[in-house]
C-alpha positions as semicolon CSV with decimal commas, in nm:
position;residue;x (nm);y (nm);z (nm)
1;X;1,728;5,448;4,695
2;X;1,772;5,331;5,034
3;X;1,601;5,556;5,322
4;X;1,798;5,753;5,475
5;X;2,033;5,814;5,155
6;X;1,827;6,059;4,961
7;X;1,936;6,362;4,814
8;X;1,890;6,711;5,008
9;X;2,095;7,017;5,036
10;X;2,300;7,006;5,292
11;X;2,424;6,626;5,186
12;X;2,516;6,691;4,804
13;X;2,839;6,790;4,809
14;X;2,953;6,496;5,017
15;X;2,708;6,233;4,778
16;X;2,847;6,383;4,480
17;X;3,232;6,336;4,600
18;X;3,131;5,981;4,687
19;X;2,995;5,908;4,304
20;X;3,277;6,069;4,172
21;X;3,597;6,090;4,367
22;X;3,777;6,196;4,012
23;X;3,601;6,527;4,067
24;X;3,714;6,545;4,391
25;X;4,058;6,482;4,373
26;X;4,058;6,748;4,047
27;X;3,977;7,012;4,255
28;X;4,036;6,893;4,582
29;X;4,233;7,271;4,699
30;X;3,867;7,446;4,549
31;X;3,637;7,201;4,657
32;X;3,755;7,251;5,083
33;X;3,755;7,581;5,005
34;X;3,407;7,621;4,892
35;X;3,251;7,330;5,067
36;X;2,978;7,480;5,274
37;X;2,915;7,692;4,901
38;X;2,702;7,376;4,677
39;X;2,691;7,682;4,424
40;X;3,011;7,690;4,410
41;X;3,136;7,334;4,379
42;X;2,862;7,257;4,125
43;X;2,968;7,560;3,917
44;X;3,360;7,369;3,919
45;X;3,131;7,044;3,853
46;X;3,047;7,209;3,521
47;X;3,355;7,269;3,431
48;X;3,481;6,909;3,530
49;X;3,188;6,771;3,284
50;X;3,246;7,032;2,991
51;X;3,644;6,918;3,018
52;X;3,599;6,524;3,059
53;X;3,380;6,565;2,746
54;X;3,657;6,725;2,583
55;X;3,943;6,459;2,657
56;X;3,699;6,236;2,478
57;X;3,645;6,018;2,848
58;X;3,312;5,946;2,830
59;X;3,199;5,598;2,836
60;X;3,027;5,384;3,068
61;X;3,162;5,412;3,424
62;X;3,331;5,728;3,351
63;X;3,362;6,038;3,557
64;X;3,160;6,200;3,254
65;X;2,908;5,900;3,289
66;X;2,899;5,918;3,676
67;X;2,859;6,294;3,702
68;X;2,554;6,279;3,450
69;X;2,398;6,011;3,634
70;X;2,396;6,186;3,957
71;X;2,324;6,543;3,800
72;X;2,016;6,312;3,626
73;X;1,941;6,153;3,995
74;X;1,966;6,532;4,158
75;X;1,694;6,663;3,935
76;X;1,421;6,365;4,074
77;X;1,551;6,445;4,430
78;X;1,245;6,574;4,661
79;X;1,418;6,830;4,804
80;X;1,347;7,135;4,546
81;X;1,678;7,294;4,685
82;X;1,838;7,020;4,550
83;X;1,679;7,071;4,169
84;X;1,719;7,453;4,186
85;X;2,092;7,373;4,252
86;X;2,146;7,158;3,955
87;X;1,928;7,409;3,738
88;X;2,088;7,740;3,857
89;X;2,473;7,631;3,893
90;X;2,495;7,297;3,646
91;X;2,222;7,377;3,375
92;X;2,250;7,717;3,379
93;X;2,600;7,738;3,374
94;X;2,657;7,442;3,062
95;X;2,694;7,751;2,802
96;X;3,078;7,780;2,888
97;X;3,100;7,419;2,653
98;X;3,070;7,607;2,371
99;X;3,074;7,459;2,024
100;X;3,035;7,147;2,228
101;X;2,740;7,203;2,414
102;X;2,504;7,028;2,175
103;X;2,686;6,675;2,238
104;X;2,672;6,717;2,599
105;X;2,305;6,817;2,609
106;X;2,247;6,524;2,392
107;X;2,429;6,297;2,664
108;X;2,193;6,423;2,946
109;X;1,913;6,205;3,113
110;X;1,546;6,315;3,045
111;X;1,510;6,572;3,351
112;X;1,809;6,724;3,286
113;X;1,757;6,744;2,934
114;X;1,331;6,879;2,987
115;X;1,485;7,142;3,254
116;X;1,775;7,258;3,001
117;X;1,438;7,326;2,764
118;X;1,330;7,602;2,991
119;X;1,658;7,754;3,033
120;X;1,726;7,778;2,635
């Protein structure tokens, strides 16, 4: 990572509309709306995942396959904020998949995967 471009709280939101503008434009009306709320948006960023998974988009260089990547890149940030906002508002909140929670869990990078261990 490049300095100047890591991860911290109060540039999330904006890095994770950059790595995946299909998220964005999906909720764009909820997203200004809650946009100084990271809680908020990464709760709809749940959603997004649970749904792409669903319409069976999940390949390389998908929105599925972007948002995992940065959710995985979030959880090695240095900024704890940053990790506790994942956990609390991603991992946490990955129940509402349902019957297909186990294939998404298996899809998630190693920190995701060792912090979804704690939570269940």
């Amino acid at each position: 990572m490049m300095p100047g471009k890591e991860l911290t709280y109060s540039n999330i939101v904006k890095r994770l509309l950059d790595m995946v503008p299909e998220f964005e434009a999906a909720n764009h009306d909820e997203i200004i709306e809650a946009a100084d709320f990271p809680n908020w948006v990464f709760g709809l960023l749940t959603s997004f995942v649970v749904d792409e998974y669903r319409k069976g988009s999940t390949g390389s260089g998908t929105s599925f396959d972007k948002a995992l990547r940065f959710l995985e890149e979030a959880m090695g940030a240095k900024d704890i904020e940053v990790q506790n906002l994942v956990w609390v508002s991603f991992l946490e909140n990955l129940h509402i998949a349902g019957k297909d929670f186990e294939a998404i869990k298996a899809r998630l990078g190693p920190r995701l995967r060792a912090t979804l261990k704690k939570i269940v």
